[in-house]
C-alpha positions in Angstrom: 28.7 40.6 -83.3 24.9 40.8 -83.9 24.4 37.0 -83.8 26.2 37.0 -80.1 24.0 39.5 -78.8 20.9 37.8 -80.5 22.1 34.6 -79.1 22.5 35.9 -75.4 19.0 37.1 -75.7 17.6 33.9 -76.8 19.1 32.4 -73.5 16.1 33.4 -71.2 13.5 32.3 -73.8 15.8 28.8 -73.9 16.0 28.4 -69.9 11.8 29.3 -69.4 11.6 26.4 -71.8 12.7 23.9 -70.1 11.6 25.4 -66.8 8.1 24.5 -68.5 8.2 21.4 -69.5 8.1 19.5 -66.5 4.9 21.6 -65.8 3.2 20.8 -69.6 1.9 17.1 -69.0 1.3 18.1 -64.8 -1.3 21.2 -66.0 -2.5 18.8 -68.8 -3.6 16.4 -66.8 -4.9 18.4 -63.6 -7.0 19.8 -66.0 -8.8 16.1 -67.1 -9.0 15.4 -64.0 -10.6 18.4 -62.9 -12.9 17.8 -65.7 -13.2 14.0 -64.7 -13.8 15.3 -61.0 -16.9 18.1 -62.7 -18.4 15.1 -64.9 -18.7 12.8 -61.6 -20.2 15.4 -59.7 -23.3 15.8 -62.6 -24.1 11.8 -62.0 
């Protein structure tokens, strides 16, 4: 009984998982080229 209950909690945690990793590699590389964008702006 506990390990259903534990397991229908775990579900959300599950599902914003893989909501996320689409997003992982986008953020990652908006952030370097942010960065690229900062370090061409110093030139």
């Amino acid at each position: 009984m506990a390990k259903r209950v534990l397991g229908f909690i775990g579900l959300p945690k599950f599902r914003w998982d893989v909501i996320w990793l689409p997003f992982g590699p986008l953020g990652a590389s908006a952030i370097c080229l942010y960065v690229d964008h900062l370090s061409h702006q110093k030139r």
